[in-house]
C-alpha positions as CSV (number, residue, x, y, z in Angstrom):
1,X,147.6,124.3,244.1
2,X,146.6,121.5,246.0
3,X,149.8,120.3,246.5
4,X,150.7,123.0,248.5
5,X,147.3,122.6,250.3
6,X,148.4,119.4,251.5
7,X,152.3,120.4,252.1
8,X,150.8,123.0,254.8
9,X,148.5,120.5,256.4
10,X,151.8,118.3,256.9
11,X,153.4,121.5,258.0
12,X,150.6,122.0,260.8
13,X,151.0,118.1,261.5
14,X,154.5,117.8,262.3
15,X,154.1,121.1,264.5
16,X,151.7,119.6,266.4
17,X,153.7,116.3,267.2
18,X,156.6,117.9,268.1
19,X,154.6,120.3,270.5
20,X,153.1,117.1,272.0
21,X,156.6,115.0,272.2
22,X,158.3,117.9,273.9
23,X,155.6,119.2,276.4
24,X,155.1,115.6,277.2
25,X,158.9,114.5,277.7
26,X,160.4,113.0,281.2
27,X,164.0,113.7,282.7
28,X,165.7,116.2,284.7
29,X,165.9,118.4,282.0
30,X,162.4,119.3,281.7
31,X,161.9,123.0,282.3
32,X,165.2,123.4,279.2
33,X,163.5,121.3,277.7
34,X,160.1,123.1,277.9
35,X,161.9,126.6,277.0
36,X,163.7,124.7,273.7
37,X,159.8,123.4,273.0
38,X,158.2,126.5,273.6
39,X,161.0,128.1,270.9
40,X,160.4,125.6,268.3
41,X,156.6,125.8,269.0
42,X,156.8,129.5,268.2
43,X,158.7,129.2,265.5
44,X,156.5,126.9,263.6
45,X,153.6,128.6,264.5
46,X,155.5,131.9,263.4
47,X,156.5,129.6,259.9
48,X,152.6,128.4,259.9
49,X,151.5,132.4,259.8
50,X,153.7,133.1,257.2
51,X,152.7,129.9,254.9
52,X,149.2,130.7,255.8
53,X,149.9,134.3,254.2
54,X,151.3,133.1,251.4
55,X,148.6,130.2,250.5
56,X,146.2,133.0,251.0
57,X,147.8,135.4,248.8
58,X,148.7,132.3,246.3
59,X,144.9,132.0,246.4
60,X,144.1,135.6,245.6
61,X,146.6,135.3,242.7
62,X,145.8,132.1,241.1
63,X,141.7,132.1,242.3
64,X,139.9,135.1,243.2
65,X,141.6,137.4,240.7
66,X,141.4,135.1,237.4
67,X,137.9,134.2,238.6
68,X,137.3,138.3,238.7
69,X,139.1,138.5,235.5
70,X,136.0,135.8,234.3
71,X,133.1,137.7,235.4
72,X,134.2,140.7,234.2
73,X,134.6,138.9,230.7
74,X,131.4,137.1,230.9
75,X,129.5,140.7,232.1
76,X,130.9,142.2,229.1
77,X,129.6,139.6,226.7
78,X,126.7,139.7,228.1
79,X,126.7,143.3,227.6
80,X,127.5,142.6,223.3
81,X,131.1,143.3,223.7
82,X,133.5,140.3,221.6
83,X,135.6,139.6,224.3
84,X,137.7,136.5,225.2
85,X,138.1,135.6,228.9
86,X,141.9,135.1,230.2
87,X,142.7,131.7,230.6
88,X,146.9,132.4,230.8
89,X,147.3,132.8,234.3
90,X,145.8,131.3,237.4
91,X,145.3,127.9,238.8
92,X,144.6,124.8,236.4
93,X,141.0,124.2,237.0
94,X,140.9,128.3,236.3
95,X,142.1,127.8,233.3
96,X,140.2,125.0,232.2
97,X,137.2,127.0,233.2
98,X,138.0,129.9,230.9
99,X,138.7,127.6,228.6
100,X,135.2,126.3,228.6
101,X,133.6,129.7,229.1
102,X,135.5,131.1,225.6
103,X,134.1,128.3,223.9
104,X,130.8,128.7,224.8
105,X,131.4,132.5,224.1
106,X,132.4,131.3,220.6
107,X,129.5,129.0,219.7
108,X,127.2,131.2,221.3
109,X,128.9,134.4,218.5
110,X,128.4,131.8,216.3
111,X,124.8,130.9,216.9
112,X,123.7,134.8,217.2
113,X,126.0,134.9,213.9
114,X,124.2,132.1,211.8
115,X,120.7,133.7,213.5
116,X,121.1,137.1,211.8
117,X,122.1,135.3,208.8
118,X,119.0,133.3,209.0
119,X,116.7,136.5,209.3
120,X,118.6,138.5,207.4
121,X,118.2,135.5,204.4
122,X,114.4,135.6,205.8
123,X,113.7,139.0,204.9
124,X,115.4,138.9,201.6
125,X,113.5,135.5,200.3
126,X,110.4,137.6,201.7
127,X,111.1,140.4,199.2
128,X,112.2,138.0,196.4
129,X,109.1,136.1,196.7
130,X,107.1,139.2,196.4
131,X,108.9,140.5,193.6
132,X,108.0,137.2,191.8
133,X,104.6,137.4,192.8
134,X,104.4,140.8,190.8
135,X,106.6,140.1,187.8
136,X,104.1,140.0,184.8
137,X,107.1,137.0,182.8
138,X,109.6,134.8,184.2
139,X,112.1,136.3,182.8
140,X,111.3,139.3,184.9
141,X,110.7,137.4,188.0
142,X,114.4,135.6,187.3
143,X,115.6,139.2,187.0
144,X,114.3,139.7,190.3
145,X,115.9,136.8,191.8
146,X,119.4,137.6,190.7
147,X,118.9,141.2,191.7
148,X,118.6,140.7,195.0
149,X,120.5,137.5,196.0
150,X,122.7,137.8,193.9
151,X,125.4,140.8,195.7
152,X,124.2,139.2,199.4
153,X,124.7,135.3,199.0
154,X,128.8,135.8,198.5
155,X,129.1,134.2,195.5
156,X,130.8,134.9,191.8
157,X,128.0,134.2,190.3
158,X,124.2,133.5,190.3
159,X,122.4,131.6,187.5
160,X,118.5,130.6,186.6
161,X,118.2,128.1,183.6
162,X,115.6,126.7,181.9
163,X,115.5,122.9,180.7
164,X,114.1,121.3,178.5
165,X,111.4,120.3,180.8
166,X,109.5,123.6,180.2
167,X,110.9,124.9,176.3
168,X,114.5,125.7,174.2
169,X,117.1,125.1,177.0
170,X,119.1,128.6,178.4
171,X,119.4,131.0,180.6
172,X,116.5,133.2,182.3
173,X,118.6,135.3,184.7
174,X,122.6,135.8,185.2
175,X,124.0,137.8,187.9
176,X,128.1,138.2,188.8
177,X,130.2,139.5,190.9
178,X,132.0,142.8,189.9
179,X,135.5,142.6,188.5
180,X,134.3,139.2,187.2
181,X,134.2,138.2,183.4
182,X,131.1,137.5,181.7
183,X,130.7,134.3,182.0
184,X,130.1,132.3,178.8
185,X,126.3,132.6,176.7
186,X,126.2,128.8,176.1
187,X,124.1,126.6,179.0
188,X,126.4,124.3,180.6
189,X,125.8,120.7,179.5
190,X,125.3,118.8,182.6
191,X,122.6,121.6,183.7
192,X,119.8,119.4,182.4
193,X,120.9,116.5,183.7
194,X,121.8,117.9,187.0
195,X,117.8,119.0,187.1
196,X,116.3,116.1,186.5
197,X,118.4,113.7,188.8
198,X,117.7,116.5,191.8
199,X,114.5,117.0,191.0
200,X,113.7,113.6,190.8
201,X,115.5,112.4,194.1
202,X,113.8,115.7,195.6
203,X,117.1,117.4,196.5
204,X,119.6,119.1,195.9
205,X,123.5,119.6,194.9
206,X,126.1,121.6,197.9
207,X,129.6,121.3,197.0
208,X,132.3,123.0,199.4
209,X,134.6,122.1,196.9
210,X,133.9,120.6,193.7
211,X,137.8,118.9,193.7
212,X,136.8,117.0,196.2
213,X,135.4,113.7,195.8
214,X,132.6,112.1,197.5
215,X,130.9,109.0,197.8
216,X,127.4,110.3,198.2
217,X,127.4,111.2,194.5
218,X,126.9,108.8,191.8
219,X,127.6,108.4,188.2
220,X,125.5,111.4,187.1
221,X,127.3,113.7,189.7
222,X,130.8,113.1,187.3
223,X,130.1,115.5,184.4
224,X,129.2,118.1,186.9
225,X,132.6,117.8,188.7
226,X,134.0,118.1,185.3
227,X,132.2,120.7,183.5
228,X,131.8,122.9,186.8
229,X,134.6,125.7,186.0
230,X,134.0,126.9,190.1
231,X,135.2,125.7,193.5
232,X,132.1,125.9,195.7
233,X,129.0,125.1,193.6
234,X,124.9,125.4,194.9
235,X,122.6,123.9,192.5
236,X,119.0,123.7,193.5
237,X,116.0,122.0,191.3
238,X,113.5,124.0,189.8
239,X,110.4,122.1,189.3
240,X,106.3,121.1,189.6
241,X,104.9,117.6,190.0
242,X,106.7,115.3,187.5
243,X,108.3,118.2,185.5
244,X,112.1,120.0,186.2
245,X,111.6,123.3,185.1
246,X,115.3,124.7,185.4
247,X,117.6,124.8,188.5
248,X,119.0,128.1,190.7
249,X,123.1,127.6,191.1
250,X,125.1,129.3,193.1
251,X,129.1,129.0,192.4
252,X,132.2,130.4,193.8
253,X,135.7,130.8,193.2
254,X,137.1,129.3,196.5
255,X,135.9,126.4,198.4
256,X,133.0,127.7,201.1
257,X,130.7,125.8,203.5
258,X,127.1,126.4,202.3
259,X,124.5,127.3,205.0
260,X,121.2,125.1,205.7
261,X,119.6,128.8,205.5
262,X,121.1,129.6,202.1
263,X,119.8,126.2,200.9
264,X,116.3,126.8,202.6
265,X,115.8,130.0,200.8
266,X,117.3,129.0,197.7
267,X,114.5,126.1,198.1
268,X,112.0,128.6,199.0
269,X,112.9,130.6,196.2
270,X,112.7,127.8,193.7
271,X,108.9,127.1,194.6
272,X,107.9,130.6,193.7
273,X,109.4,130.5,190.4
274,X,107.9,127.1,189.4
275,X,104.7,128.4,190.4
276,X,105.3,131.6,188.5
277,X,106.4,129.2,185.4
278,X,103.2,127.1,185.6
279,X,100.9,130.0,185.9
280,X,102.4,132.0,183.0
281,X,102.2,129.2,180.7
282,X,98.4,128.4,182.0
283,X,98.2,132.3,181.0
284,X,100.0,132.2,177.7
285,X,97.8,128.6,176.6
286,X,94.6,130.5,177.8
287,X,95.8,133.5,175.6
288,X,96.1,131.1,172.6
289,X,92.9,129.7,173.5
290,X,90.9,132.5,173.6
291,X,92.4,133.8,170.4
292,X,91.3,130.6,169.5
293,X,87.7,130.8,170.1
294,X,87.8,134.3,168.8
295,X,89.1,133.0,165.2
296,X,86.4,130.3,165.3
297,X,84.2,133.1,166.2
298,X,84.8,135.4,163.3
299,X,84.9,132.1,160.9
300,X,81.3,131.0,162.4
301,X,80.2,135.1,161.8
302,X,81.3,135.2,158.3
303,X,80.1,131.8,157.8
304,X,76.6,132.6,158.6
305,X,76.7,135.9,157.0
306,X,77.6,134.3,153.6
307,X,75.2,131.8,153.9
308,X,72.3,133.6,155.3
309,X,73.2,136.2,151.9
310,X,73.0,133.4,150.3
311,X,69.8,131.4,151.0
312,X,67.9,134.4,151.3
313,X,68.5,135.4,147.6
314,X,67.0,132.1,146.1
315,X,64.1,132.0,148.7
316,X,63.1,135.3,147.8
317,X,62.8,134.2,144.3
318,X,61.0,131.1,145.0
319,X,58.6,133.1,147.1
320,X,58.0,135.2,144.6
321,X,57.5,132.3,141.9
322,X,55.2,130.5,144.8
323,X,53.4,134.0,145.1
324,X,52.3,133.8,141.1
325,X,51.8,130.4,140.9
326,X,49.4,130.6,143.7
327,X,47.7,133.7,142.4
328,X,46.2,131.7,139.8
329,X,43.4,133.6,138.1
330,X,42.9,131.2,135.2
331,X,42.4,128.3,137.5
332,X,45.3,126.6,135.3
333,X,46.6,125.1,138.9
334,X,44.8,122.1,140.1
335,X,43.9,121.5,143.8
336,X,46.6,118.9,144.0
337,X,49.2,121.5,142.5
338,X,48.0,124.3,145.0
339,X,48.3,121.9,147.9
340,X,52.0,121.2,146.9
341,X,52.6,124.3,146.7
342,X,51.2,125.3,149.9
343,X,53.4,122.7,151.6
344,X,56.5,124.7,149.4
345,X,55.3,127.6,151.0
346,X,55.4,126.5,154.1
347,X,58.8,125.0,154.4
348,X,59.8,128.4,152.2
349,X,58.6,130.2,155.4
350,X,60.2,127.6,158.0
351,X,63.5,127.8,156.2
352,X,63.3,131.9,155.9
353,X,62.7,131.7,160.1
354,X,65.3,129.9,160.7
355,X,68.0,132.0,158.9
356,X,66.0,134.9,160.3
357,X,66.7,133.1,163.7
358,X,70.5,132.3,162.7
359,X,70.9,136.5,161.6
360,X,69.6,137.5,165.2
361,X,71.9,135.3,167.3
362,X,75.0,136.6,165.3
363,X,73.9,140.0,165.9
364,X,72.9,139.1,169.7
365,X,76.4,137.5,170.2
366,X,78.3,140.2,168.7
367,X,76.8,143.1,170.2
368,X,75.0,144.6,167.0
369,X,71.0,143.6,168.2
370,X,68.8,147.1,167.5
371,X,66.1,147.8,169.0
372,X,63.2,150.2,167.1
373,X,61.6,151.6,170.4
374,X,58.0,151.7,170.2
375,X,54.7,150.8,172.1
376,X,53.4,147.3,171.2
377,X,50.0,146.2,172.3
378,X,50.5,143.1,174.1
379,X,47.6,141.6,172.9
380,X,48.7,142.4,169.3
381,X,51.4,140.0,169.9
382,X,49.4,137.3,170.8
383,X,47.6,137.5,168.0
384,X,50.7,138.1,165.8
385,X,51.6,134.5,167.0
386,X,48.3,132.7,166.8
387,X,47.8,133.9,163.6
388,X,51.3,132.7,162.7
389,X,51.3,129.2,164.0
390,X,46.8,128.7,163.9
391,X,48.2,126.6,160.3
392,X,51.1,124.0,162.5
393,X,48.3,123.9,165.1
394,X,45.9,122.6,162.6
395,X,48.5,119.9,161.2
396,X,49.4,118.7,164.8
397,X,45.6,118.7,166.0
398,X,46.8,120.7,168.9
399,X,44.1,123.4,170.6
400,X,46.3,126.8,170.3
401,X,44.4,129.5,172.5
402,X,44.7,133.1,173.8
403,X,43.8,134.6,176.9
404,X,43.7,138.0,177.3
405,X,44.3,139.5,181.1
406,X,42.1,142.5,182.8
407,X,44.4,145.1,181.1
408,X,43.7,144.1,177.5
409,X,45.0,147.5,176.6
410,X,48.6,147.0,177.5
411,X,51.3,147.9,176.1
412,X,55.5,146.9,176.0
413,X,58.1,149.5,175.1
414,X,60.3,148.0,172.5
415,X,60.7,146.3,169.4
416,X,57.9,144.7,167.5
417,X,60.2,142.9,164.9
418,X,61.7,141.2,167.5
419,X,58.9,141.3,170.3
420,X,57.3,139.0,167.9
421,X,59.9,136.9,167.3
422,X,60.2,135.8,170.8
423,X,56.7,135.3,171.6
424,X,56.5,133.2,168.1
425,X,59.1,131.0,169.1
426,X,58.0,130.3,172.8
427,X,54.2,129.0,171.2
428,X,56.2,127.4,168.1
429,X,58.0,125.6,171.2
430,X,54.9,124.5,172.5
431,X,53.2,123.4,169.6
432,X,56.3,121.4,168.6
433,X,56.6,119.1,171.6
434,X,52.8,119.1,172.2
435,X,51.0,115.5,170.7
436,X,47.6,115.2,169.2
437,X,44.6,116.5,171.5
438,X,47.2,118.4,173.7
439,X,46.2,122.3,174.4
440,X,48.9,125.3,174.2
441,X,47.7,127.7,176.1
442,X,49.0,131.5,175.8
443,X,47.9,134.5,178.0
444,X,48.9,137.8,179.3
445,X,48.3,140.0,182.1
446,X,49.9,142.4,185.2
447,X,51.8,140.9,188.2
448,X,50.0,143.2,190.6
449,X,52.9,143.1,193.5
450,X,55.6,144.1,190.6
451,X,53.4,145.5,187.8
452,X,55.4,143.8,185.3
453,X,53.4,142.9,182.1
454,X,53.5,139.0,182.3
455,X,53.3,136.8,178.8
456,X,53.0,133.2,179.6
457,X,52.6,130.0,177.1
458,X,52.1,127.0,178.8
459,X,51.0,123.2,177.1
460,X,50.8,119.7,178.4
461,X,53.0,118.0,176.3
462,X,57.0,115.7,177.0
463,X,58.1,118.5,179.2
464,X,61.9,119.0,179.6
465,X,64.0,116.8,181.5
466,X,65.3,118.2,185.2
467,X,68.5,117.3,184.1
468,X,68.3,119.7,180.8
469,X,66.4,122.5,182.5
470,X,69.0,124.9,183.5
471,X,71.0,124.3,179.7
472,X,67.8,124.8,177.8
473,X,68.8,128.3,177.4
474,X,72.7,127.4,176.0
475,X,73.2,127.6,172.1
476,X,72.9,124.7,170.4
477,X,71.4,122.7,173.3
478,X,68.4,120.2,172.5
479,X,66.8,118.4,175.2
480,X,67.3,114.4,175.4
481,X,63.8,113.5,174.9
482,X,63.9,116.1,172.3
483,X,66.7,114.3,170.8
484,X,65.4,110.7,171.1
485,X,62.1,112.0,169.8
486,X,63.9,113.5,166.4
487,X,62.0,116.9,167.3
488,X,62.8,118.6,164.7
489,X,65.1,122.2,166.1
490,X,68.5,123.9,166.0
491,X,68.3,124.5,170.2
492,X,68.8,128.2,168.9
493,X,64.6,129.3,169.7
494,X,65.2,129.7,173.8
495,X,68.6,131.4,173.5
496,X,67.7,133.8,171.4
497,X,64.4,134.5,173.5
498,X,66.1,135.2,176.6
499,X,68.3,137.8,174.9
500,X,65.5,139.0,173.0
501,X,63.8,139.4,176.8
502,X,67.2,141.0,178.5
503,X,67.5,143.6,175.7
504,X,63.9,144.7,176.6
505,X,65.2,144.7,180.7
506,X,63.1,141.7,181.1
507,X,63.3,138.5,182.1
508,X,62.6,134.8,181.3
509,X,61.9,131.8,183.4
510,X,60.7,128.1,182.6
511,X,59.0,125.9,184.7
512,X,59.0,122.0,183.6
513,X,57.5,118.5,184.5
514,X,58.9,115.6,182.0
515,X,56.0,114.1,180.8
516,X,53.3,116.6,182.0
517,X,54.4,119.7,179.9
518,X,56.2,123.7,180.1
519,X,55.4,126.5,181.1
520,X,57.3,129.5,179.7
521,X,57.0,133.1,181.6
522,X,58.0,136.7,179.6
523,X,58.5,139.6,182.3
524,X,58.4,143.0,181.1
525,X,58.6,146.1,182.8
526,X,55.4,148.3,182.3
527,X,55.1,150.6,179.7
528,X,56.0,154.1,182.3
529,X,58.8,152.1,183.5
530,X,60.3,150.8,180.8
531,X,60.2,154.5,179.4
532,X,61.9,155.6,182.3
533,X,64.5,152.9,181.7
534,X,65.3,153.9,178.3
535,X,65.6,157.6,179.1
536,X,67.7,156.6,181.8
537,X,69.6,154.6,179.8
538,X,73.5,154.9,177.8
539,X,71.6,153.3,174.7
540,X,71.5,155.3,171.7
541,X,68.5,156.6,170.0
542,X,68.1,153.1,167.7
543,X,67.7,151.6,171.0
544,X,71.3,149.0,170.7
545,X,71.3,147.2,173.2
546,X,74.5,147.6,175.3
């Protein structure tokens, strides 16, 4: 093109001179001369005109139309349509210009290409992800997996295996492409290995074709090269903190370029299913220990059954023998006898309480506490408990009194048995941590803003710890200065209280200074209340307490 260009513009030259040389000649033969100049001037010119034309048309040809030709291709890819632009015909830099407009065509198919495949992969890891998230087993959750990767990837075949890192070794999911053999049952050998060198290197294994060797890949990399019966292999760890789980491989049957989307969702994919791993072992070792507790449970039930039946037999006859012995109408029992056997008596009673105490929390814990509903006088119970405890008040030297409220006549709906049981142990409490010269006050009366009947037993004696205050109520518990004193208790009394308390829709609080003494509060609802409550109430007519 431009050599034309410049062949013209030598053309136009050389016209010009010889215009000038002949116009501008001497001699006689100047007017023939001018005619012959004028005839080569037109001529030229004429010849100018014509190569003129034919530049222009050359231009039309070899510029304008491929450049139209262009457009037109780059309008219709614009437009979605897989064209390629002409680059055949035309001038050189023309071509080189469709040239570079088909390949940016090409990379830009491919980029809108590899895009889709990117959102399409998207959506899909999106649905695998929640498929995992509701599969109730990892096996399901593996079924999931190679349900719906498995046809869409364009593999042969799609595999999620277990390692040793997490149980028995084998496969949790197999998917493969139709036509295809099974493949073999058996776990590939160099699975395991292959897990723990990616996991531990935090990576993963893409082979376009596994007959290829390459120097990225170590000694560990051999056996899979060996043992991998496919061309193009995918294998991605499977694994949480220091443990590999299992891996996720993808193989084929020709070699094939593997996508960074493919490898980011198979990555993504491989999270979920560790996590899904983890959290159904946490869930099958919290199964086993809950079934656990529940044996030990049933063990500690029958155990305290059995020995409750079995105490109470020979206590009842040694009551019964202290009961004749002490009924001694022939004076044939000295005074240093009878106080012997008082002391018998007493411990008889302590030890009777206490499996009284042990029969109550069995049947609080498991569900089987009844309740005889009845009014109870309030103050009925107080004296129920001074009575009681006047004797252990005596020994200590500790002042036990009762104060009776405004509405002396007040009464509880519930059970007496157990009514009285809980108001025993709560002064028992006192008296037991209270020292010599101490005072144990116990008093009822009506909160006047709530109307709940309020029982309240306070003393001045070690007090409970802050530390221990909100355990006090836990089985078992004892309080450290309890401890270091060697109180005597089973840290069953409180426990047993408060459910004793909840049964009756009550409540229980305790108020404590170490070294200054306790205060513990009963709420119960009044008696028109509470009778409201029980006939509004699913418990049955023995009052169980649900």
């Amino acid at each position: 093109m431009w050599t034309l260009v410049v062949a013209f513009c030598v053309l136009l030259l050389l016209t010009g001179v010889c215009a000038g040389f002949l116009l501008h000649g001497q001699g006689p033969t100047l007017t023939e001369t001018s005619s012959g100049a004028a005839a080569v001037v037109v001529v030229l010119t004429v010849s100018a005109l014509l190569g003129t034309l034919y530049l222009a048309r050359y231009a039309i040809r070899s510029l304008l139309a491929p450049i139209q030709r262009l457009r037109v291709a780059v309008t219709r890819f614009q437009d979605g349509e897989p064209v390629v632009a002409d680059g055949q015909d035309g001038a050189r830099e023309v071509r080189e210009l469709a040239g570079v407009v088909n390949e940016l065509m090409r990379h830009t198919t491919q980029l809108a290409g590899d895009q889709e495949d990117t959102l399409r992969l998207h959506r899909l890891a999106l649905e695998v992800v929640q498929g995992i998230r509701d599969s109730t087993s990892v096996r399901q959750a593996a079924d999931v997996v190679c349900t719906v990767l498995g046809p869409v990837t364009g593999g042969d075949q799609l595999a999620i295996c277990l390692t040793a890192g997490s149980g028995e070794p084998g496969y949790l999911a197999r998917w493969h492409a139709p036509g295809l053999v099974a493949p073999p049952a058996e776990l590939p050998p160099y699975v395991c290995g292959a897990a723990e060198e990616l996991w531990r290197r935090s990576t993963h294994l893409a082979l376009a074709d596994t007959r290829v060797q390459s120097a990225e890949h170590e000694q560990w990399f051999t056996p899979v090269q060996d043992e991998a019966a496919a061309r193009a292999l995918l294998v991605v760890p499977i694994g949480f903190n220091e443990r590999a789980l299992g891996t996720i491989s993808l193989s084929g049957s020709s070699p094939r370029r593997w996508g960074h989307s493919e490898i980011a969702v198979f990555h993504h994919v491989a999270a979920f299913l560790a996590q899904k791993i983890v959290e159904v072992e946490h869930r099958e070792q919290q199964a086993r220990y809950v079934m656990g507790l529940e044996r030990l449970k049933r063990q500690r039930d029958d155990f305290l059954a059995t020995v409750s039946h079995e105490l109470r037999t020979p206590l009842t006859s040694i009551s019964g023998y202290l009961e004749v012995l002490m009924d001694d109408e022939d004076d044939q029992v000295s005074d240093a006898h009878l106080r012997t056997l008082v002391i018998i008596e007493r411990n008889t009673d302590r030890l009777r309480g206490l499996i009284e105490d042990l029969l109550a929390v069995s049947a609080i814990q498991n569900g089987r506490l009844l309740l005889q509903s009845q009014t109870v006088a309030v103050a009925d119970l107080l004296g129920y408990a001074v009575e009681e405890l006047g004797s252990m008040a005596q020994e200590k030297q500790v002042r036990l009194r009762a104060e009776a409220g405004p509405g002396d006549a007040e009464l509880i709906l519930g059970d007496r048995v157990h009514l009285q049981r809980a108001v025993v142990n709560i002064v028992g409490n006192a008296l037991k941590f209270s020292r010599p010269g101490d005072v144990v006050n116990v008093s009822h009366a009506v909160d006047r803003q709530t109307g709940e009947i309020v029982i309240s037993c306070a003393d001045n004696g070690m007090g409970i710890p802050e530390g221990d205050l909100n355990h006090v109520t836990t089985h078992f518990f004892r309080a450290s200065n309890a401890t270091n004193h060697a109180v005597p208790g089973t840290g069953l009394g409180l426990p047993m209280v408060e459910a004793i308390v909840q049964a009756h829709r009550g409540a229980l609080t305790i108020e404590s200074t170490e070294g200054r003494g306790t205060t513990v509060t009963l709420r119960f609802p009044h008696t028109r209340a509470a009778v409201l409550a029980s006939a509004g109430s699913s418990m049955d007519g023995r009052g169980r307490v649900p």
